[in-house]
C-alpha positions in Angstrom: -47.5 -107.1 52.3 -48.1 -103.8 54.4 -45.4 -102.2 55.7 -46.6 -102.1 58.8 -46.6 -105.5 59.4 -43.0 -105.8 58.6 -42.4 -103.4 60.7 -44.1 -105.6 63.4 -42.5 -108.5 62.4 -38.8 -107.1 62.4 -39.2 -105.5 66.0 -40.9 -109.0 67.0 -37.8 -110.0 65.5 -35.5 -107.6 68.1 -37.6 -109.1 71.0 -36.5 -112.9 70.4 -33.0 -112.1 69.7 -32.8 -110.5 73.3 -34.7 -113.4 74.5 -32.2 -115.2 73.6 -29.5 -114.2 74.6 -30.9 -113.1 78.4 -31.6 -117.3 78.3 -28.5 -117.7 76.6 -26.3 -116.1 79.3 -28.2 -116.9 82.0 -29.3 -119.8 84.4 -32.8 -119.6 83.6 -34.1 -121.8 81.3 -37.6 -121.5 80.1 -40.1 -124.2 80.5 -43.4 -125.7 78.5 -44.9 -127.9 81.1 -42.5 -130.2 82.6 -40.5 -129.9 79.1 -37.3 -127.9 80.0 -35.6 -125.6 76.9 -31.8 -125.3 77.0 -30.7 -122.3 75.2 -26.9 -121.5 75.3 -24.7 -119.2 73.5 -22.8 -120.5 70.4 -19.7 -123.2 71.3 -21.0 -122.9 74.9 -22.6 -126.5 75.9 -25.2 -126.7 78.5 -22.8 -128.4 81.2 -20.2 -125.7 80.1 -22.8 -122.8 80.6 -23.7 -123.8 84.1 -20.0 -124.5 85.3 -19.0 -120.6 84.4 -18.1 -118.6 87.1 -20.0 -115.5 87.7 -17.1 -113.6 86.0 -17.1 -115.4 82.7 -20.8 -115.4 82.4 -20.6 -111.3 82.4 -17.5 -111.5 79.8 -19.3 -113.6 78.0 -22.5 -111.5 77.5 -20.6 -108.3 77.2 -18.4 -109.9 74.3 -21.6 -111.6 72.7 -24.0 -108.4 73.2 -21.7 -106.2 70.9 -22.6 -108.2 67.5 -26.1 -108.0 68.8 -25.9 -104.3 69.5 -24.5 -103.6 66.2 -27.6 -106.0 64.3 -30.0 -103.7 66.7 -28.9 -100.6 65.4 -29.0 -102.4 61.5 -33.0 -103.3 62.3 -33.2 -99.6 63.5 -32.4 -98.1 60.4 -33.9 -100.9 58.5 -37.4 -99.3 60.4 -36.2 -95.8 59.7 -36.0 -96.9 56.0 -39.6 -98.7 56.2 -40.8 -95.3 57.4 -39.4 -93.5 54.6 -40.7 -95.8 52.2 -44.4 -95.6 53.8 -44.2 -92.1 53.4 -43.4 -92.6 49.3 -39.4 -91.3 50.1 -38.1 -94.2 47.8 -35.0 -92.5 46.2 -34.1 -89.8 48.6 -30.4 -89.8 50.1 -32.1 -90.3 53.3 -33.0 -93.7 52.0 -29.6 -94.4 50.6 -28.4 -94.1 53.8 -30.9 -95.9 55.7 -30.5 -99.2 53.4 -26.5 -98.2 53.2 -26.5 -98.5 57.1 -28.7 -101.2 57.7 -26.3 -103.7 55.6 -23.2 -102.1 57.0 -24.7 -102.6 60.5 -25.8 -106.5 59.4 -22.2 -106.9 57.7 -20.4 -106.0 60.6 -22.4 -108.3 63.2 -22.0 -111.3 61.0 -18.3 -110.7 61.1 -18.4 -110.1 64.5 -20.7 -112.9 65.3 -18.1 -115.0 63.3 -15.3 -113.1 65.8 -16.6 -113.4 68.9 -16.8 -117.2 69.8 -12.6 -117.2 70.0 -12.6 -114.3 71.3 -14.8 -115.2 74.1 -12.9 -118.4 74.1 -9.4 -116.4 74.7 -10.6 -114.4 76.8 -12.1 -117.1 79.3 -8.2 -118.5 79.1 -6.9 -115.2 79.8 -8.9 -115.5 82.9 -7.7 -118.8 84.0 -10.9 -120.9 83.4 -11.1 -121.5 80.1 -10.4 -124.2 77.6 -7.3 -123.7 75.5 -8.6 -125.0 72.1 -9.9 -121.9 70.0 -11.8 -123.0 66.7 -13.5 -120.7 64.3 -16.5 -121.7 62.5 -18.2 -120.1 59.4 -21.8 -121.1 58.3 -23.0 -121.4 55.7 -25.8 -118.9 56.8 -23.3 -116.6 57.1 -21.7 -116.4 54.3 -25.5 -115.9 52.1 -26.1 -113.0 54.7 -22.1 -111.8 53.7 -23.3 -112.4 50.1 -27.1 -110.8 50.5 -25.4 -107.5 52.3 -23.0 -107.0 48.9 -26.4 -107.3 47.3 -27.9 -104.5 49.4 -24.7 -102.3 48.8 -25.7 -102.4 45.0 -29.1 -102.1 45.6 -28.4 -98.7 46.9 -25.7 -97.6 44.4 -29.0 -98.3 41.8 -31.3 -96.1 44.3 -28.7 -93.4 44.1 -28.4 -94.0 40.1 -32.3 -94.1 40.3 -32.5 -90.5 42.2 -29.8 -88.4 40.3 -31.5 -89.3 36.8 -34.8 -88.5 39.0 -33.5 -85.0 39.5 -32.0 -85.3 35.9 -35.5 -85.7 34.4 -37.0 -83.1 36.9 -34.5 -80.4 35.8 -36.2 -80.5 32.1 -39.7 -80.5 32.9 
């Protein structure tokens, strides 16, 4: 596959997940025909989404746009790395870091993303609206991106294993 359609498919990616969550913490709802689409954050039912107050809707979005914003800047330097790798800069520390960061970033959000549900919950109590029961759900989607991100860490401890015995075999030419 050409690198330059990943690349197209990861930003395409970018674009739905901000879809998303515009739809998500908004009142508009998109619409195929006379079929209606309900999208709504996680733990937040339909009914629930259109009874918050103005307030809780803006809480909400800025509690739930940090895991995104972290995921976003993952993808970034997941693009930076496809770059480097079009240009033939497989083992370079600049690579390293690009793969380093991008399953840092993607670690981070799915903790986060795990995070933020109670959080947002709490927070909506805080404010005197919300419900007072906070639950915390893992998936099991989650956990195989926890697990595929440990994988990523080791894939770039090889690249860097891969690059000093590059420079090792370079030294004695």
């Amino acid at each position: 596959m050409k690198i330059s359609l990943i690349r197209i498919f990861l930003w395409l990616c970018v674009a739905v997940q901000a879809a998303f969550f515009v739809f998500a913490w908004t009142r508009f709802a998109p619409a195929i025909g006379s079929m209606t689409i309900e999208i709504t954050a996680e733990g937040v039912g339909t009914a629930a989404k259109l009874a918050l107050s103005p307030s809780q809707r803006w809480l909400g979005a800025a509690l739930a746009a940090v895991p995104l914003l972290v995921m976003g800047y993952g993808l970034w330097r997941l693009d930076r790395l496809l770059l480097n790798f079009r240009r033939q800069d497989l083992f370079t520390a600049q690579s390293v870091g690009h793969l380093r960061a991008f399953a840092g970033a993607t670690l981070a959000s799915t903790l986060l993303t795990i995070a933020e549900p109670p959080v947002r919950t709490l927070a909506f109590w805080l404010m005197g609206g919300g419900d007072r029961h906070v639950s915390v759900g893992v998936r099991s989607e989650q956990i195989i991106l926890l697990l595929v991100c440990a994988l990523f860490y080791l894939v770039t401890r090889l690249m860097q294993e891969g690059s000093r015995l590059a420079a090792e075999n370079e030294a004695f030419i």
